[in-house]
C-alpha positions in Angstrom: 0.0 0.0 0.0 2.6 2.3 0.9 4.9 1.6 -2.1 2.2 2.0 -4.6 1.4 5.1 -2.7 5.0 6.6 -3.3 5.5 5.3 -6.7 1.8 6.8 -7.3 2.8 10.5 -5.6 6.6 10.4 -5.8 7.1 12.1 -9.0 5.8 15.2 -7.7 8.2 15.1 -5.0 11.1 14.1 -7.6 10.8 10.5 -5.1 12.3 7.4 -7.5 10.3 4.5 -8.0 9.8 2.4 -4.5 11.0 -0.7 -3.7 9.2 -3.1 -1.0 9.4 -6.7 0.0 5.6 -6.8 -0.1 3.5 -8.1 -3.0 4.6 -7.2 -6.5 7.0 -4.9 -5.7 9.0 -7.8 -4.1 9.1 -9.8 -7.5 10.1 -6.5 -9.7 13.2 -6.4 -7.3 15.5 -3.3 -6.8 14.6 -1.8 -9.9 18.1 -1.2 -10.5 18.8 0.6 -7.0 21.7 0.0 -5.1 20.3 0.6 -1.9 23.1 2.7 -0.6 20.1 5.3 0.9 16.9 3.6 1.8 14.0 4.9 3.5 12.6 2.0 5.4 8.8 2.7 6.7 7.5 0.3 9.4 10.6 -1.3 10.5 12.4 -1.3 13.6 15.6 0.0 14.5 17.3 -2.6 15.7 16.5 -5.4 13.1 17.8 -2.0 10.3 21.2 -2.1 12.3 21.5 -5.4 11.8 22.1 -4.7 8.3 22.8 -1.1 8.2 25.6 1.0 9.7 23.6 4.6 9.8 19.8 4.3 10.8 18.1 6.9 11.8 14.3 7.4 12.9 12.9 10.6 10.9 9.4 10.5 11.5 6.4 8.9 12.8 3.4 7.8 9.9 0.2 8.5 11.5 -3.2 9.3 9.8 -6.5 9.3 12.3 -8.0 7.4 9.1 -5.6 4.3 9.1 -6.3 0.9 10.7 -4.6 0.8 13.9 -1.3 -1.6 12.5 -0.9 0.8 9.8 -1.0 3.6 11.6 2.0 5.2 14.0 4.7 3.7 11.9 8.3 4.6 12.1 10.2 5.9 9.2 13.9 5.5 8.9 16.4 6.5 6.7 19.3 3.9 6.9 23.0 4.3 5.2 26.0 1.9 4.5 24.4 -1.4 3.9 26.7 -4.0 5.3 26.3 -6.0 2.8 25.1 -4.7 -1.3 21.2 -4.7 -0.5 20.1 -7.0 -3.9 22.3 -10.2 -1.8 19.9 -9.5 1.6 16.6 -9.6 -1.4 15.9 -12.8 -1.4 15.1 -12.7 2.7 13.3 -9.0 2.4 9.9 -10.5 1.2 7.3 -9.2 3.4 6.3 -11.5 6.2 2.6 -11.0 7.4 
């Protein structure tokens, strides 16, 4: 939902495509991003240092319209992958 909000909004806001674990968007893969910047939505910290030297929480998603899971999300923007991103795909699908 989030991703195909972005990739639906983003070019107004000069945002590139999204990419997501979830869905779809999991199968297209990285789109041919490197994944040296990410901003992660819904995440926690500690699971983004894991693979990610800089993470850093930005903001909070909240919308008094959203079901409760969906609503108070974090949102991170995490730096330095230890590892290139499109190795740690295969284990990003979404797991709901």
């Amino acid at each position: 939902m989030q991703a195909g909000a972005s990739d639906f909004y983003g070019g107004q806001y000069r945002l590139t495509q999204a990419i997501s674990g979830h869905n779809n968007y999991w199968l297209w893969g990285m789109r041919g991003y490197t994944g040296d910047v990410l901003i992660v939505l819904g995440s926690n910290a500690g699971d983004l240092k894991k693979s990610f030297e800089e993470v850093t929480e930005r903001a909070r998603f909240r919308d008094e319209y959203l079901q409760p899971i969906h609503n108070d999300l974090p949102l991170f923007v995490v730096r330095k992958p230890k590892q290139p991103v499109v190795l740690s795909w295969p284990r990003i699908k979404h797991r709901i």
